[in-house]
C-alpha positions in Angstrom: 15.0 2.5 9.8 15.8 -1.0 8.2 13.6 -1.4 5.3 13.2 -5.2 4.0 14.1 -6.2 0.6 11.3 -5.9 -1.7 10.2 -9.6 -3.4 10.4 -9.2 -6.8 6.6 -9.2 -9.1 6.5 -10.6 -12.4 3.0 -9.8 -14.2 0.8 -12.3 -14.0 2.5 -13.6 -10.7 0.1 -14.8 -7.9 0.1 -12.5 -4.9 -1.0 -13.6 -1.4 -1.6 -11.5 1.0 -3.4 -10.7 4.3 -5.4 -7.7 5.3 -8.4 -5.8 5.1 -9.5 -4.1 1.7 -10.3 0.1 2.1 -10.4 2.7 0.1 -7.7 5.3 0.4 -7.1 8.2 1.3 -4.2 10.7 2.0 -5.7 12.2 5.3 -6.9 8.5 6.6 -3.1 6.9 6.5 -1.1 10.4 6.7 -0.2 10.1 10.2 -0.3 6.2 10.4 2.0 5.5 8.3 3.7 8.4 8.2 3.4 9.2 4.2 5.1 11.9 2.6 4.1 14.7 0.9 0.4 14.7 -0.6 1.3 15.1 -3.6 3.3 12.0 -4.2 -0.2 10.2 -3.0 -2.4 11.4 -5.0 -2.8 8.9 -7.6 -4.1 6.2 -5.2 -6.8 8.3 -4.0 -10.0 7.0 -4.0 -8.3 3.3 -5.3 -8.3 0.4 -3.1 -5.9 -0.5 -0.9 -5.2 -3.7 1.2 -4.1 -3.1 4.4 -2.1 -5.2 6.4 -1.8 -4.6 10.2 1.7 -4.6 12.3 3.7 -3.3 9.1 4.5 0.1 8.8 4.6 -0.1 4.9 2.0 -2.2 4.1 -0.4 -0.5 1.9 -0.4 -2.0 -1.1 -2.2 -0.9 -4.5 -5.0 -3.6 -5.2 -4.3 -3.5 -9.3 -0.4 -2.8 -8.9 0.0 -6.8 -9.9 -2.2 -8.9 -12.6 
């Protein structure tokens, strides 16, 4: 599978994106999008999350940019 380049952030960089905000959680998105092991997860459990339909890879951690 062909993975796009990813942009590259600078803090305080503006980010736009579109998608609906939900909280994650390893079970929810497992089979989705096809994670990897749990354990790997398990600091965004619980944290917000935007999600942004038709993209395999598109959950994206709310405070990852400021």
């Amino acid at each position: 599978m062909h993975r796009p380049e990813r942009p590259r952030l600078a803090k305080g960089q503006t980010l736009t994106l579109d998608g609906n905000v939900q909280v994650f959680t390893y079970q929810a998105y497992r089979g989705q999008y096809d994670l990897a092991e749990r354990q790997a997860y398990a600091p965004f459990e619980g944290e917000r999350v935007v999600v942004m339909a038709g993209r395999r890879t598109a959950t994206v951690r709310a405070s990852a940019v400021r």
